[in-house]
C-alpha positions as CSV (number, residue, x, y, z in Angstrom):
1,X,138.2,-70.6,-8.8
2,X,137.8,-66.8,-9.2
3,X,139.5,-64.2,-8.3
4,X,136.3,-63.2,-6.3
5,X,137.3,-64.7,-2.8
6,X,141.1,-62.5,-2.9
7,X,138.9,-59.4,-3.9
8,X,136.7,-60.1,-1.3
9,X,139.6,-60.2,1.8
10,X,141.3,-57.4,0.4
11,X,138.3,-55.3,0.9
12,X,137.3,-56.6,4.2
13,X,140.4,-56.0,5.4
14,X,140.5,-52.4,4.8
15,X,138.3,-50.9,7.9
16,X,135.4,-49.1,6.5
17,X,132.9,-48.3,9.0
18,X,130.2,-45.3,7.4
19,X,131.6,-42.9,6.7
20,X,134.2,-44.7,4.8
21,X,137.2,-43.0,3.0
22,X,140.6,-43.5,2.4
23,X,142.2,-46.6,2.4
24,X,139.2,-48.9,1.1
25,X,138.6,-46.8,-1.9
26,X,142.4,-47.6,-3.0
27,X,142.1,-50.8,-2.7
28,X,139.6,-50.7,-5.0
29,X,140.9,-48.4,-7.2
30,X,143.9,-50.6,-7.6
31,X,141.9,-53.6,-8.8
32,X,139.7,-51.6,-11.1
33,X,143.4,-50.0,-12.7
34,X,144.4,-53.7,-14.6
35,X,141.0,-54.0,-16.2
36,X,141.2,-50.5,-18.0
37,X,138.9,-48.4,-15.4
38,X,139.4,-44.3,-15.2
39,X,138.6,-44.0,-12.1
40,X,137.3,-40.4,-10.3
41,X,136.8,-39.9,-6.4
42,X,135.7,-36.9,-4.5
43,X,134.6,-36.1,-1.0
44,X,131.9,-34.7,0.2
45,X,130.3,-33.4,3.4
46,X,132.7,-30.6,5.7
47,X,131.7,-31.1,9.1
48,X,132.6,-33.3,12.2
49,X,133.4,-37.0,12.1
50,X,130.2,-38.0,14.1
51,X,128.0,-35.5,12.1
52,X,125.5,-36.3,9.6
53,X,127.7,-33.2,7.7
54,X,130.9,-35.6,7.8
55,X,133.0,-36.5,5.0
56,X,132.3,-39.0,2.9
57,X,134.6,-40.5,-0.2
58,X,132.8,-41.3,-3.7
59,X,134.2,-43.1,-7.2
60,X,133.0,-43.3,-10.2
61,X,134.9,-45.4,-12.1
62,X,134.8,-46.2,-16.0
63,X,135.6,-48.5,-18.9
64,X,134.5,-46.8,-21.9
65,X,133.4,-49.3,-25.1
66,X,133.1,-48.3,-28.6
67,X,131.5,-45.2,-29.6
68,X,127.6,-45.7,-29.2
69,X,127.6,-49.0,-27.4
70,X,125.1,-49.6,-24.2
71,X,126.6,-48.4,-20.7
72,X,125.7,-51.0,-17.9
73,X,126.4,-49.6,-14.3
74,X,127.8,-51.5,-11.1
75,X,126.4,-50.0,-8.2
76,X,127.4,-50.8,-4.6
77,X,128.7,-49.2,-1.2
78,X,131.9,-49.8,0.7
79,X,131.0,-48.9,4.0
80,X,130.1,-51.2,6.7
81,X,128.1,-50.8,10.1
82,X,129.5,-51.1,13.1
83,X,131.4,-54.5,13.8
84,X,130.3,-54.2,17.7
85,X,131.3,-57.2,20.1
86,X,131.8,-60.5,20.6
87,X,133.5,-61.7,17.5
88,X,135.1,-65.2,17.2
89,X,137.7,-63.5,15.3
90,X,138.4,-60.0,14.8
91,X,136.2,-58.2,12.2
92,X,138.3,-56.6,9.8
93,X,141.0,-59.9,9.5
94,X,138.8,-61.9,6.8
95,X,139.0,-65.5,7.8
96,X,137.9,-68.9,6.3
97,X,136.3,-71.3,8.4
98,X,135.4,-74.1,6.7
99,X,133.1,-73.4,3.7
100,X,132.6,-69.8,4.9
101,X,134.7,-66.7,4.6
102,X,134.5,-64.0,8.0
103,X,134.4,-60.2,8.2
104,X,132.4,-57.5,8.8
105,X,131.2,-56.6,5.1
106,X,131.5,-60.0,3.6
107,X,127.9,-60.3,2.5
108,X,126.7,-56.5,2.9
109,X,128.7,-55.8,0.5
110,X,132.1,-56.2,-0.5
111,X,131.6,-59.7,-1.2
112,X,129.5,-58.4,-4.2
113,X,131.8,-56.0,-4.9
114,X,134.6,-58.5,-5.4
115,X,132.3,-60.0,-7.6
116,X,131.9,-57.1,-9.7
117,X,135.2,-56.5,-10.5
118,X,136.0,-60.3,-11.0
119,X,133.1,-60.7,-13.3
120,X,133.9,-57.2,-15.2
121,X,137.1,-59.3,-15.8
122,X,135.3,-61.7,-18.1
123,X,133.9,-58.8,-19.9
124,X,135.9,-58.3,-23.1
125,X,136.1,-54.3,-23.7
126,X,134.4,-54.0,-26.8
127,X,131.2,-55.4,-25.6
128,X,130.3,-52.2,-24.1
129,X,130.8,-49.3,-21.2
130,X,130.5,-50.8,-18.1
131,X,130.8,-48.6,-14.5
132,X,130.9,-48.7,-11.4
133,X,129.4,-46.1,-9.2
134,X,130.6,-46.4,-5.4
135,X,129.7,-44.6,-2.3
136,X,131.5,-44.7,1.1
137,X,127.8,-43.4,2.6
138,X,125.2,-46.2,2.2
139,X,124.9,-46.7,5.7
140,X,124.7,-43.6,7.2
141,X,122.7,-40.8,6.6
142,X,123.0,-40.8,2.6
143,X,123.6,-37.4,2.2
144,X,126.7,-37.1,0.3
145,X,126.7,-40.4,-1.1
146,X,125.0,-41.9,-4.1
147,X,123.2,-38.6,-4.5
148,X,126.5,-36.5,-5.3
149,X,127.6,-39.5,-7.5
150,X,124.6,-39.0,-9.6
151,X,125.0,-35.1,-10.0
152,X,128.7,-36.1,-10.9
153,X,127.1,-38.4,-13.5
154,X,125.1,-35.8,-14.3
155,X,127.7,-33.0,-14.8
156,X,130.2,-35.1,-16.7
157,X,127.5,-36.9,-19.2
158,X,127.6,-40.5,-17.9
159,X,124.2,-42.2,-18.1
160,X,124.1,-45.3,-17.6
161,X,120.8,-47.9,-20.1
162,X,120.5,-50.1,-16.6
163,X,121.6,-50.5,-13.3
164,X,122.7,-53.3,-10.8
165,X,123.2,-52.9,-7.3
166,X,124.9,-55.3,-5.6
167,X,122.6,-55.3,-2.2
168,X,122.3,-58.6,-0.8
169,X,119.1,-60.0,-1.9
170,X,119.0,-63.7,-1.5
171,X,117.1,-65.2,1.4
172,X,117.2,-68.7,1.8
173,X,120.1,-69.5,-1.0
174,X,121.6,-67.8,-3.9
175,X,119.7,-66.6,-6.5
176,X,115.9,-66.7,-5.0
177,X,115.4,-63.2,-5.2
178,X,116.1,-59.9,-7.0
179,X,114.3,-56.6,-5.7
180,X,112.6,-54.8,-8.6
181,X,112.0,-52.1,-6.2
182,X,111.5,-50.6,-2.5
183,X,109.0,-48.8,-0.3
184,X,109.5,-45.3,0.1
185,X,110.6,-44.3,4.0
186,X,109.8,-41.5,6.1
187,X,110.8,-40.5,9.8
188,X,108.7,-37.6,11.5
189,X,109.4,-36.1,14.9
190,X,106.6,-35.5,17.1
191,X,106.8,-33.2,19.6
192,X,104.0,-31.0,22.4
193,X,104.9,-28.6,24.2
194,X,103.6,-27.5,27.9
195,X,104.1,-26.1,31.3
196,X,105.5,-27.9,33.9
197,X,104.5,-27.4,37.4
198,X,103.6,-29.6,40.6
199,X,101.6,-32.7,40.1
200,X,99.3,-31.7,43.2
201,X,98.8,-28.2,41.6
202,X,97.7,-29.3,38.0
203,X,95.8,-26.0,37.3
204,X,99.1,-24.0,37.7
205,X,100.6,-26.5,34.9
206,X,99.7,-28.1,31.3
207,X,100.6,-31.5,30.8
208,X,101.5,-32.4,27.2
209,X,101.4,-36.2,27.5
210,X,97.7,-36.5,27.1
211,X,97.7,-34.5,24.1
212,X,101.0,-36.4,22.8
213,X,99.2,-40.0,23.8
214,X,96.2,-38.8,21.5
215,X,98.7,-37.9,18.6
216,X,100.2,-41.5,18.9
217,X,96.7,-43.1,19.2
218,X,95.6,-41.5,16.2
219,X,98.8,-42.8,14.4
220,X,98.7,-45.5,15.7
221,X,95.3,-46.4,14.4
222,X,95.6,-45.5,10.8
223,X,94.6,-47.8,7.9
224,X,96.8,-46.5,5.5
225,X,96.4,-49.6,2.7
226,X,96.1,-53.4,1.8
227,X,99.4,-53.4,-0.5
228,X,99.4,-53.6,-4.0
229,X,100.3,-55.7,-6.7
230,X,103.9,-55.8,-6.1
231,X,104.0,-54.4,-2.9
232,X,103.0,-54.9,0.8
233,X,100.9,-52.6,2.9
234,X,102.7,-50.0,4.1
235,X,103.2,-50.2,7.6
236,X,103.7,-46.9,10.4
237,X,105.4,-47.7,13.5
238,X,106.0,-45.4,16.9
239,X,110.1,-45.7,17.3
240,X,110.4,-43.5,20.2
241,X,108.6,-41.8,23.7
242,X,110.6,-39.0,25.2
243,X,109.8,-37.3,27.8
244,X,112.7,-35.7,30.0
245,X,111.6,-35.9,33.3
246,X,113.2,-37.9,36.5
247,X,110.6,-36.4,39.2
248,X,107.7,-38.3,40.5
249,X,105.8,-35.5,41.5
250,X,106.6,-32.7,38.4
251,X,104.3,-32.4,35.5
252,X,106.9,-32.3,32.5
253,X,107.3,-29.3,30.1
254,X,107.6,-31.1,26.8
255,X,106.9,-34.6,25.2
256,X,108.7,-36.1,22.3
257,X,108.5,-39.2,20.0
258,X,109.2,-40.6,17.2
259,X,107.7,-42.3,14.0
260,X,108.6,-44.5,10.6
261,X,106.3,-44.8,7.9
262,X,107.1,-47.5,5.0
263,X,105.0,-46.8,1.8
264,X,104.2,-48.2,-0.7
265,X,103.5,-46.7,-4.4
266,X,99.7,-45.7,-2.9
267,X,101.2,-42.6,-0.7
268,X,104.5,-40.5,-1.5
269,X,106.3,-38.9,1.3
270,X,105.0,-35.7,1.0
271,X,100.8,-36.9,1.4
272,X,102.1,-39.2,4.7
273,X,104.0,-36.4,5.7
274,X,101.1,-33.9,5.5
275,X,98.5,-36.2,6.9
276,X,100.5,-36.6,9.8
277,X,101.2,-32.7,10.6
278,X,97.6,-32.1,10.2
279,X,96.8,-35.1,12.9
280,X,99.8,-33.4,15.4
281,X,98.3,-29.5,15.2
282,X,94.7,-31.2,15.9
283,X,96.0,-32.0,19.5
284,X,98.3,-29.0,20.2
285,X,101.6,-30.7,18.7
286,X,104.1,-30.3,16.1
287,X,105.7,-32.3,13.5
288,X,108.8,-32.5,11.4
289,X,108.8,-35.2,8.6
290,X,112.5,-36.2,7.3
291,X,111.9,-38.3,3.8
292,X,114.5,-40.7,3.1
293,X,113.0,-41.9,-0.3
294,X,110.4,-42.5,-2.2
295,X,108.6,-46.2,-3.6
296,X,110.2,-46.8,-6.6
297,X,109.4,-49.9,-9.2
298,X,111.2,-51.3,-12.0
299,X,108.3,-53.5,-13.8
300,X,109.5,-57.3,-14.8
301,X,110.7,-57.1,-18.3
302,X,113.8,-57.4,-20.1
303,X,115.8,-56.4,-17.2
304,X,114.9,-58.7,-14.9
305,X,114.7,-61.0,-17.9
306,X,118.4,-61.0,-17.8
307,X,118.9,-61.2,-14.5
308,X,116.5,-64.6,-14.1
309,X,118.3,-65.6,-16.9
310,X,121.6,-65.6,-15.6
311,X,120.5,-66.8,-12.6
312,X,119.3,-70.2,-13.7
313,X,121.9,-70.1,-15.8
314,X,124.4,-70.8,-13.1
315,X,122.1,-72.1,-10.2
316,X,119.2,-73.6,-11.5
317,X,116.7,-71.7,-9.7
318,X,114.6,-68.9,-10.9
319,X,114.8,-65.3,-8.4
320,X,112.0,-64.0,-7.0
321,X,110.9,-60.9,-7.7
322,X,109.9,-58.7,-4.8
323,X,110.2,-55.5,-3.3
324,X,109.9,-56.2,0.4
325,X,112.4,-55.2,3.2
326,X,114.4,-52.0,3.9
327,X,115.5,-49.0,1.3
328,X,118.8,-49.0,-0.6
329,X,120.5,-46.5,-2.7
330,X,118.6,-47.8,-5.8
331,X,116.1,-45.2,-4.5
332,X,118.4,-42.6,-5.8
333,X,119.5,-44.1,-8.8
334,X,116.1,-44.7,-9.8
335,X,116.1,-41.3,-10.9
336,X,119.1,-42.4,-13.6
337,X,117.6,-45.7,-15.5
338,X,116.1,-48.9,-14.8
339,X,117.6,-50.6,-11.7
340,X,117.4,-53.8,-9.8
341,X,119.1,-55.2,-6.8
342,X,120.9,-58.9,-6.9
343,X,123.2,-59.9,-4.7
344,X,124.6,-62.5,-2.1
345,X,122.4,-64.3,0.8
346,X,121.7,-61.3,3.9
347,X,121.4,-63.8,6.7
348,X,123.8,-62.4,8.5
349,X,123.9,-59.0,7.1
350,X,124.7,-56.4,10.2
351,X,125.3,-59.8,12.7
352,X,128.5,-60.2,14.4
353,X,130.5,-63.0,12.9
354,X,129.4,-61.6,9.3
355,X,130.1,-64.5,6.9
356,X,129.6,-65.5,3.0
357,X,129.9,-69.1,1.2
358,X,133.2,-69.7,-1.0
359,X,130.7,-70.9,-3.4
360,X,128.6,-67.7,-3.3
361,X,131.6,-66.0,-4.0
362,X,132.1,-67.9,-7.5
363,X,128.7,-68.2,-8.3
364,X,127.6,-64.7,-8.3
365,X,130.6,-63.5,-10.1
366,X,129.6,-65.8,-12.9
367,X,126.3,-64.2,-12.7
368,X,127.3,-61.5,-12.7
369,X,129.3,-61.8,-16.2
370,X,126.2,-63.2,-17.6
371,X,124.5,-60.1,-16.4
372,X,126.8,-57.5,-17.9
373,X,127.2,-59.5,-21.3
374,X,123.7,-59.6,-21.8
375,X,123.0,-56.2,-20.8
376,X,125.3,-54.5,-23.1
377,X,123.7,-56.3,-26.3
378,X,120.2,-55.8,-25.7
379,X,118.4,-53.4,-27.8
C-alpha cells in the first residue's frame, strides 16, 4: 500500500474552501520537505474575504535534477467548494467506509495530489526536475492563482518540457480518459436600460424588456458551429433574467441577464464577445463580456503517448482522449508547455458525501510514477 491514502487524509483534513491559505499549504509543504522539494509560497489578492480581490496562497515547489535534464511539472489546486449540507459525516474528518475514503476534496483534488507526492517518491533524483505548481484559487475566480504562479515561473526561470494536472478526469473507472484540451469560456452581461412609469400610461414610459427579450432571442438562436475534430459544438446558454421590479402595475426602469458561451477552437473569446455587443447595441442594449479562457489543444503525441502508456500499464485499459466538460487551470498553463489533465474518477466531484476508491488511490500514484519516469527521458 502507498503512502497515497495518509497523504490524502492529511489534506482533507485541513479545511480549504477557495480561497484557500494557511494551514493546507503546510501540510503540504511538510510532505514535499523529506523528498528534497524547495518550496516558495506567496499570496496574492488584497481585498475582502468574500471579494473576487481576496487573498489567495500559491507554491511552487522544486526538486532540481542534474544540470540540463528535462523538468516535468505537477500541477493541481488545493482548494475545495463549498461542503454545504447533509453530510453522513462531517466533511473535513476523512473517513473510510468500506472500499471508499470521505471528504470534501477527496476526488477534486487532493486525492491526486496525495498521489503526486507519493508517486514523486518513487522518482529517484537524478532522473530529472520535477515540480509542482499549486494554487489555493482553482475554484474561485482564478485571478491570483495559477496565473501569478506562472509569472513567478516566469521571473525566476522555471520552465517546465510538459505538464500534468491532476484534474479528475476519469468517468466511468480509472483510467478511461485524459483531457488533451478544453473549450474556451466566456460570461457576458446583458443589460437595457429604460423609463419606468405606469403600466396604464405606457407613452409616459419605455419598457426595456421587449428590447432585452429580442437580444435573448437573437442569442438564443445562433448557430455558432458543428464541432470539430476534437471538439464539440460550442454551445451559448442564457444563465440569468433580472429584472428588479415587485409591482404589478409599474413598467420597470432596467432589464438585466446573463449569458455563457463554451467555444470551441472555431471562435476565441474576443470574436464571441464582439458578435454579441454588436447584437445588444442593435436593440438598444449593452454588453460586458468577462473571458475566463480560451480553447486550448495539446495534439495526441508523445505526451499523451506516455500517459496511455502508463495507463494500461497499471489498469489495462487505454484513456480516452477528449476535451469535453468544464475549463481548468490548464488553460493558463497552456501558455507554459504541453499539458494534459489525468486524474481520479469525478463522479462525485462538488456532491456532498465526496468520496474516492482505496484502490484509486494506489493505482494513480503508480501511474503517476510511470508518468514522471517517462517524461523526464524523453527526447
Amino acid at each position: 500500500m502507498s503512502d497515497a491514502r495518509t497523504f490524502t487524509e492529511k489534506l482533507i483534513e485541513a479545511p480549504s474552501v477557495t480561497p484557500a491559505t494557511g494551514l493546507v499549504f503546510d501540510v503540504l509543504e511538510e510532505m514535499l520537505a523529506p523528498l528534497g522539494f524547495e518550496t516558495h509560497r506567496f499570496t496574492r489578492g488584497d481585498g475582502e474575504a468574500d471579494s473576487d480581490e481576496a487573498p489567495v496562497e500559491n507554491m511552487f515547489a522544486i526538486r532540481r535534477g542534474p544540470d540540463g535534464s528535462k523538468h516535468f511539472a505537477f500541477a493541481g489546486h488545493l482548494d475545495v467548494v463549498p461542503p454545504g449540507e447533509g453530510w453522513t459525516t462531517a466533511p473535513f474528518a476523512p473517513e473510510t467506509r468500506g472500499e471508499l475514503l470521505y471528504g470534501r476534496g477527496a476526488v477534486d483534488m487532493k486525492g491526486a495530489i496525495a498521489c503526486m507526492v507519493d508517486a514523486v517518491a518513487q522518482v529517484p533524483q537524478d532522473a530529472g526536475t520535477i515540480s509542482f505548481i499549486i494554487t489555493g484559487d482553482e475554484e474561485g475566480p482564478a485571478l491570483h492563482g495559477t496565473r501569478a504562479l506562472i509569472d513567478f515561473m516566469r521571473e525566476h526561470g522555471h520552465q517546465p518540457d510538459l505538464c500534468l494536472v491532476g484534474e479528475p478526469t476519469s468517468v466511468h473507472r480509472l483510467g478511461d480518459m485524459m483531457k488533451i484540451g478544453r473549450r474556451g469560456s466566456v460570461n457576458i452581461w446583458l443589460e437595457v436600460d429604460g423609463t419606468q412609469g405606469h403600466v396604464a400610461y405606457p407613452h409616459l414610459a419605455d419598457n426595456p424588456l421587449p428590447r432585452m427579450v429580442a437580444i435573448l432571442s437573437e442569442l438564443n438562436g445562433l448557430h455558432l458551429d458543428d464541432g470539430t475534430e476534437w471538439f464539440q459544438p460550442s454551445n451559448l446558454e442564457i444563465t440569468e433574467i433580472d429584472v428588479p421590479n415587485r409591482a404589478h402595475n409599474v413598467i420597470p426602469a432596467k432589464a438585466k441577464a446573463r449569458i455563457s458561451i463554451r467555444f470551441n477552437d472555431r471562435h476565441s473569446g474576443a470574436s464571441l464577445s464582439s458578435q454579441v455587443v454588436a447584437i445588444a447595441e442593435k436593440h438598444g442594449g449593452k454588453a460586458n463580456p468577462v473571458i475566463s479562457g480560451e480553447p486550448f489543444l495539446t495534439p495526441p503525441g508523445a505526451f499523451s503517448q506516455i500517459i496511455a502508456d502508463a495507463v494500461k500499464a497499471e489498469t489495462g485499459i487505454e484513456p480516452e482522449p477528449s476535451t469535453s466538460g468544464g475549463t481548468s487551470d490548464a488553460r493558463f498553463l497552456r501558455a507554459v508547455c504541453p499539458v494534459i489533465e489525468f486524474g481520479l474518477c469525478n463522479a462525485t466531484m462538488h456532491k456532498r458525501d465526496e468520496a474516492v476508491a482505496l484502490d484509486d488511490l494506489d493505482t494513480l500514484s503508480r501511474i503517476y510514477a510511470r508518468i514522471a519516469k517517462a517524461a523526464l527521458k524523453q527526447d
